[in-house]
C-alpha positions as CSV (number, residue, x, y, z in Angstrom):
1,X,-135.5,138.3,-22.0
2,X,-139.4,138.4,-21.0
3,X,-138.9,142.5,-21.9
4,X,-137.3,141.6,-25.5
5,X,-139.6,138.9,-26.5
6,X,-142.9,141.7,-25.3
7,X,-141.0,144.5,-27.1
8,X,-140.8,142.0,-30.5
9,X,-144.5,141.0,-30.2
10,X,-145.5,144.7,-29.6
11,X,-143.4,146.0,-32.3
12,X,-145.1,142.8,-34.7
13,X,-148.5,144.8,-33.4
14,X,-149.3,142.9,-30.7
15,X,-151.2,145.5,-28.6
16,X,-151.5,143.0,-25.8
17,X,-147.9,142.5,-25.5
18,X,-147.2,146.4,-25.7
19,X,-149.6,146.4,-22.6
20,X,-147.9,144.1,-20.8
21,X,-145.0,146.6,-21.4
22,X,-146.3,149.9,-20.7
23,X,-149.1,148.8,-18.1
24,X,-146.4,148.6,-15.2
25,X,-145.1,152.2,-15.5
26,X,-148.7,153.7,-16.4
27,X,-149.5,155.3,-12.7
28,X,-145.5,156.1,-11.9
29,X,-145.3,158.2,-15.1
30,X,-149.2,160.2,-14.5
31,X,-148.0,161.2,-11.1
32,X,-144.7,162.2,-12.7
33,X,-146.6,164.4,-15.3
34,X,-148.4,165.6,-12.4
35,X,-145.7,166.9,-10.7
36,X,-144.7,168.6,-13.6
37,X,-147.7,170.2,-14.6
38,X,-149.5,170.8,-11.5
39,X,-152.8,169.9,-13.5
40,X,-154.7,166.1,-13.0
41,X,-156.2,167.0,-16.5
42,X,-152.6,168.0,-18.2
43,X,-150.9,165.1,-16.5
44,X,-153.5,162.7,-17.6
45,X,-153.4,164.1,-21.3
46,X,-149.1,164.4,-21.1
47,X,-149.6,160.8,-20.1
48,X,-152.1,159.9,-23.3
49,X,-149.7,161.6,-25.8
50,X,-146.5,159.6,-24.3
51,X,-148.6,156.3,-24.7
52,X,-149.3,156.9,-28.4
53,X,-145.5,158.1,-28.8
54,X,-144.1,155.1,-27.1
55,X,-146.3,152.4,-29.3
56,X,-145.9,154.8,-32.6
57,X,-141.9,154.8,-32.0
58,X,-141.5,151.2,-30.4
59,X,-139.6,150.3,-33.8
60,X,-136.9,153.2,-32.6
61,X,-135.9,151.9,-29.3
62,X,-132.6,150.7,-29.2
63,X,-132.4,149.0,-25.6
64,X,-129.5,151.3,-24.7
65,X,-131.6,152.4,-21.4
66,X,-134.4,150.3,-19.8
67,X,-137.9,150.8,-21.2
68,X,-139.0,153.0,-17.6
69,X,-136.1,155.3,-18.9
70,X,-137.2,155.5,-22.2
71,X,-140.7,156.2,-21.0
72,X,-139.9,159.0,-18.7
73,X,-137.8,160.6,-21.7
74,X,-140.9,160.5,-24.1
75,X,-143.4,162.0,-20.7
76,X,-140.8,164.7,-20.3
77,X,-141.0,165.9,-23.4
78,X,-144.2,165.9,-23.5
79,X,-145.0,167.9,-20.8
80,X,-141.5,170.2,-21.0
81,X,-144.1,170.6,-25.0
82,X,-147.2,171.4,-22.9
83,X,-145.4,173.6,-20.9
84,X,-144.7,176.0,-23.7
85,X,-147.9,175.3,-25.3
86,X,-149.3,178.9,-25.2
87,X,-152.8,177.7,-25.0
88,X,-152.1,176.5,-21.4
89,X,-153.3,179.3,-19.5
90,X,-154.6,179.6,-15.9
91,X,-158.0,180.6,-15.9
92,X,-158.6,184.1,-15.0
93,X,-161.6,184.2,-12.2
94,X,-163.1,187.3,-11.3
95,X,-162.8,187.8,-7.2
96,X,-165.7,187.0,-5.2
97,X,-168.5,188.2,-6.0
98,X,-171.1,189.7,-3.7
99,X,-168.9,190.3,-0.8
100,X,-165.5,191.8,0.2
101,X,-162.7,189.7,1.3
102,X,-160.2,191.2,4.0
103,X,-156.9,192.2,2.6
104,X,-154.4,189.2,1.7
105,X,-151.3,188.7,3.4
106,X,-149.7,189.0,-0.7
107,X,-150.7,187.6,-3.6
108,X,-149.6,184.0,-5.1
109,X,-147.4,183.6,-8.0
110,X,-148.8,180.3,-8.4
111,X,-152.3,180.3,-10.3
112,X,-152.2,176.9,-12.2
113,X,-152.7,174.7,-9.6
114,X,-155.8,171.0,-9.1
115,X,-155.6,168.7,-6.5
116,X,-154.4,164.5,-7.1
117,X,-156.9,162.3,-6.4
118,X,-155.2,159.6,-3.3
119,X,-157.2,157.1,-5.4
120,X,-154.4,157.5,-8.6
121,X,-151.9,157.4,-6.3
122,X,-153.2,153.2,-5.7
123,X,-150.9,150.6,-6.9
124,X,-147.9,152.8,-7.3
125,X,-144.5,150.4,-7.0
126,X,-143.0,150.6,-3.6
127,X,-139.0,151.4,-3.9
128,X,-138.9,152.8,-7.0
129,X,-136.8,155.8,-6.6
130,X,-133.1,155.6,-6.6
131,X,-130.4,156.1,-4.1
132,X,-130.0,159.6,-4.6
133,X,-133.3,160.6,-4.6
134,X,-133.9,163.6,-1.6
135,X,-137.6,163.3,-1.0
136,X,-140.1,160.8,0.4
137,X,-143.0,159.8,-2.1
138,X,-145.2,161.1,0.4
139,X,-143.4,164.8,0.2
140,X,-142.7,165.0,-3.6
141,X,-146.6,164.5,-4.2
142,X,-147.8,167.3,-1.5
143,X,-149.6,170.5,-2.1
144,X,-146.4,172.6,-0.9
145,X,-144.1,170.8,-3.0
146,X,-146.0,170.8,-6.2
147,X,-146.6,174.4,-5.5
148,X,-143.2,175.4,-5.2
149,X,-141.8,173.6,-8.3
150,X,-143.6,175.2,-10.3
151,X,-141.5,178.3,-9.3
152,X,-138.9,176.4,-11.0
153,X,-138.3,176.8,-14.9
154,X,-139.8,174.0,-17.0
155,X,-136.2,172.8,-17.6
156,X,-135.4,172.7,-13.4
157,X,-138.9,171.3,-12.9
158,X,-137.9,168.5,-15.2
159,X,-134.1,168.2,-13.9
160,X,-135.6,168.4,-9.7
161,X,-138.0,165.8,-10.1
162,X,-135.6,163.6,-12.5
163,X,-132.9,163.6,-10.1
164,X,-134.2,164.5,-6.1
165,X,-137.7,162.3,-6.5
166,X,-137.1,159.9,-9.2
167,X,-133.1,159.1,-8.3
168,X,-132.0,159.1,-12.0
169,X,-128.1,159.6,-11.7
170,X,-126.8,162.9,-14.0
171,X,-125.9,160.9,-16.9
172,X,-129.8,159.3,-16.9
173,X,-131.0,163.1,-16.4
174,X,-128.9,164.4,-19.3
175,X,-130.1,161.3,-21.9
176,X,-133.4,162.2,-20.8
177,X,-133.4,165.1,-21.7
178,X,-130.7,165.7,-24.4
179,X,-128.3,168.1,-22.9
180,X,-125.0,167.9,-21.2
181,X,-124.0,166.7,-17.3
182,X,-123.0,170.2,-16.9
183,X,-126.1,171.7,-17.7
184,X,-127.9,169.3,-15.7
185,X,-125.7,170.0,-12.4
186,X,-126.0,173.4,-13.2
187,X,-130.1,173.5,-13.5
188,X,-130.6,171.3,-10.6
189,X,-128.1,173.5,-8.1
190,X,-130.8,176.5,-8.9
191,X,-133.4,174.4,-8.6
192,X,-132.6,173.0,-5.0
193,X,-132.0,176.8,-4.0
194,X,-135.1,177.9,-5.2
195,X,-137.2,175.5,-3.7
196,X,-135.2,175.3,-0.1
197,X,-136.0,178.9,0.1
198,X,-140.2,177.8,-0.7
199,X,-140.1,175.0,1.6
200,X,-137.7,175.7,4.3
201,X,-140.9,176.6,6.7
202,X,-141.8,173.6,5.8
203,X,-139.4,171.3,7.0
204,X,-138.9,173.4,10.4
205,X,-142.9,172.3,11.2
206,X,-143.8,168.9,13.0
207,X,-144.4,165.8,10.3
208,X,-147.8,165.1,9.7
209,X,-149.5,162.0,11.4
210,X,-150.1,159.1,9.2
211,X,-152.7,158.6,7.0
212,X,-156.1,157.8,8.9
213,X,-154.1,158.1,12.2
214,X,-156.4,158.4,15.2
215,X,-154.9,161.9,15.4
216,X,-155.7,162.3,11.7
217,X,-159.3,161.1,12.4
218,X,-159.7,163.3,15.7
219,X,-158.8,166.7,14.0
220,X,-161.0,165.8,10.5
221,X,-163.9,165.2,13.4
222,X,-163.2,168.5,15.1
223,X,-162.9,170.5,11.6
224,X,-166.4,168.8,10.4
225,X,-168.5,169.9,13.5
226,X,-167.1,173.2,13.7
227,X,-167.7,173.5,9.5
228,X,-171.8,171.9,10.6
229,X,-172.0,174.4,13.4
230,X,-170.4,177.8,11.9
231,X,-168.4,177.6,14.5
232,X,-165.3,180.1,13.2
233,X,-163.7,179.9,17.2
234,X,-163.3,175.9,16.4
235,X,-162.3,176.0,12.8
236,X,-159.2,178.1,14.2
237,X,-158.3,176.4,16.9
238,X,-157.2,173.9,14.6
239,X,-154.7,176.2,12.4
240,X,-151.1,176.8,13.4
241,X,-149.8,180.3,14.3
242,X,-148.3,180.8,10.6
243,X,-151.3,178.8,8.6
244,X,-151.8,179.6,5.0
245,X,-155.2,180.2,3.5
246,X,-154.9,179.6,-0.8
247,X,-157.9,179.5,-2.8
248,X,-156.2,178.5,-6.5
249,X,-156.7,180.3,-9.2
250,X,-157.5,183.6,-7.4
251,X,-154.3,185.1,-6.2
252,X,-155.4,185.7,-2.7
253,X,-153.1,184.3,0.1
254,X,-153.9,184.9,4.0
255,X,-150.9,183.6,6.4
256,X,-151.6,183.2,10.5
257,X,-154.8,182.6,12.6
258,X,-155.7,186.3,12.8
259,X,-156.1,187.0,9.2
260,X,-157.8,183.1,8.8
261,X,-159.9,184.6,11.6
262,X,-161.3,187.2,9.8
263,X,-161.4,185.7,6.3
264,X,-163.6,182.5,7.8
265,X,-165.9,185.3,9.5
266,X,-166.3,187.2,6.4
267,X,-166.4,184.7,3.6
268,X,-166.4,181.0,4.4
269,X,-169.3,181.1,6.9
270,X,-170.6,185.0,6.0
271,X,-174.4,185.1,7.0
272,X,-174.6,181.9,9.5
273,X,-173.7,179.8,6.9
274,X,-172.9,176.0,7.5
275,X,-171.9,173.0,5.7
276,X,-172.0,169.4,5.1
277,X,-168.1,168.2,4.4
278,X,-168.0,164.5,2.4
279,X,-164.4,163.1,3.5
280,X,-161.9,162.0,0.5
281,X,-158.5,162.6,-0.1
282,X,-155.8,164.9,-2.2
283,X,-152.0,164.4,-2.5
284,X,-152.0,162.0,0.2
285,X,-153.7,164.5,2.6
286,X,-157.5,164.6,4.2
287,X,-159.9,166.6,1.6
288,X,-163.7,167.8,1.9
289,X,-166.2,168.6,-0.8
290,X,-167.8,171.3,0.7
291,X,-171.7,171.6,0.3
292,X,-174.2,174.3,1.4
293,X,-177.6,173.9,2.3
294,X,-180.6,175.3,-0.1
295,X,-183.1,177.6,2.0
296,X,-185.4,176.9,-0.8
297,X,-185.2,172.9,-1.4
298,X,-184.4,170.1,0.3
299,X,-180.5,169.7,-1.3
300,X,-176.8,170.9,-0.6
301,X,-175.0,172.3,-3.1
302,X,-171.6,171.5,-3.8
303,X,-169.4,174.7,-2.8
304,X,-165.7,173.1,-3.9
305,X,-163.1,171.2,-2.5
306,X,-160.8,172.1,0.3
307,X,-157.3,169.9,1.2
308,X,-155.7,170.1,4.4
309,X,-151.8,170.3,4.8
310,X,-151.2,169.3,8.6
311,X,-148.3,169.6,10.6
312,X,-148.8,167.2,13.5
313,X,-152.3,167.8,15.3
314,X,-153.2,170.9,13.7
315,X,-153.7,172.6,10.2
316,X,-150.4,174.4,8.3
317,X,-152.8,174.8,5.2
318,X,-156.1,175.2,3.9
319,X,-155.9,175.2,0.1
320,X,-159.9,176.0,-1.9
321,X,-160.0,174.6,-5.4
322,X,-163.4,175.2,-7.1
323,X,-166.4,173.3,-8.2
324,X,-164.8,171.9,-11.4
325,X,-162.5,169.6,-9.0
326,X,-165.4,167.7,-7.7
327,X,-165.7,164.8,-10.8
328,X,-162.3,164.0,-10.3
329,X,-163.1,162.4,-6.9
330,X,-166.4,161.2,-7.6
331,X,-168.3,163.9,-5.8
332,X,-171.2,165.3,-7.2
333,X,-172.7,168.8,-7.5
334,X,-175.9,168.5,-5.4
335,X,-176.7,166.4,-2.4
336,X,-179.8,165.4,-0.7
337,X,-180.8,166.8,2.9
């Protein structure tokens, strides 16, 4: 009865009320754009557009599913839209310049690709997902798992995260998105395939240790010496025998301590090279903007962001996102000495 008498105020234009309405589900539905698009800037825009749909087409809502439902059905849309949209392109960096990186391990299929701020991921409702949901909130907002859905067609991405993160039953799914059951069963079968292939390494390694966990805190300690020291020998005594080295959106991927051996010698810390790491944190794991010093003034300059996947005590997964990440977690481009 509260939800009625808000949706009457709203829809009399009460913008407080509407609020009231939409203000609980606000964080839930960014992360679910997120996951989705693979893009903090798309999710936060996909979130915008459903906001303005939701208050322009109040009047239209019948009540026949809860308002969350009709929320996620407007969000999908709208991404499932932005998705098509063919001015969403991956931007199209030239390699390094100025030096030669060794020879990937393959190229990545997956160029479209930012970080979540932890700090969006605040106030999120505890037991939201339904009884049929397959993944922890933890796993369904990680670097690996938001990298392998978007293997996934825009129509599995939508059906995966609907039904094995969120919990909506079939018949939610297919009012969600307008289809049939079938097609839902059908879409989310492939889906599950495709992404036990992606992850199946995954789930083989150890769990990580919990956030700020003394073991956590030990290896962060370890990484930012050996990052302040150019010490190559420490940084991969930290990385697990099959580690992956991604650098999003150049296509180069490195797998194993040998290759991350050579890459770190040739790239990251080319020329004696060291660097000041300020701690935050991305899709619930422990992130670094990465800063060099300037032999010619007294500041550091911001050199990107790196986010660390781990797998019990040591590092499954160093993924480089560029300078333009750095706003989004309050992390400026040059630092005093």
């Amino acid at each position: 009865m509260v939800t009625m008498d808000l949706i009457d105020r709203a829809r009399a234009g009460d913008t407080g009320a509407f609020h009231q309405l939409i203000d609980p589900h606000r964080r839930e539905l960014q992360v679910h754009c997120y996951r989705i698009l693979a893009s903090t800037q798309d999710a936060e825009d996909a979130l915008q557009e459903t906001l303005l749909a939701a208050w322009q087409g109040l009047g239209g809502f019948e009540g026949r599913s809860s308002i969350r439902t009709w929320l996620y059905r407007i969000a999908t849309s709208r991404c499932l839209n932005a998705l098509r949209s063919s001015s969403r392109r991956p931007r199209t960096d030239s390699p390094m310049p100025g030096f030669d990186p060794p020879d990937p391990t393959r190229l990545g299929e997956v160029l479209w690709l930012e970080p979540y701020p932890d700090v969006l991921l605040e106030g999120l409702a505890e037991g939201i997902p339904g009884p049929e949901a397959r993944y922890e909130a933890r796993e369904a907002i990680s670097l690996a798992f938001v990298t392998a859905v978007q293997l996934l067609s825009p129509r599995q991405r939508a059906v995966l995260i609907l039904r094995d993160v969120l919990g909506f039953h079939a018949r939610e799914v297919a009012h969600i998105l307008e289809c049939t059951e079938e097609s839902v069963t059908s879409a989310l079968k492939r889906a599950r395939a495709t992404l036990q292939r992606r992850l199946q390494t995954s789930a083989e390694r150890e769990p990580p240790p919990a956030p700020n966990s003394a073991i956590e805190q030990d290896l962060v300690a370890r990484l930012t010496r050996a990052f302040e020291t150019n010490d190559v020998d420490g940084v991969v005594a930290l990385l697990t025998d099959d580690v992956w080295l991604t650098m999003p959106p150049l296509p180069l991927e490195y797998q194993g301590r040998e290759l991350a051996a050579r890459f770190h010698a040739a790239v990251t810390f080319r020329q004696g090279r060291t660097y000041r790491l300020v701690a935050t944190r991305a899709n619930g794991q422990p992130a670094f903007g990465m800063y060099v010093p300037d032999p010619r003034a007294k500041v550091l300059h911001a050199s990107g962001l790196l986010v660390l996947t781990l797998a019990g005590s040591r590092i499954c997964a160093m993924t480089r996102f560029d300078n333009s990440m750095l706003p989004r977690f309050g992390l400026p481009r040059l630092l005093p000495e």
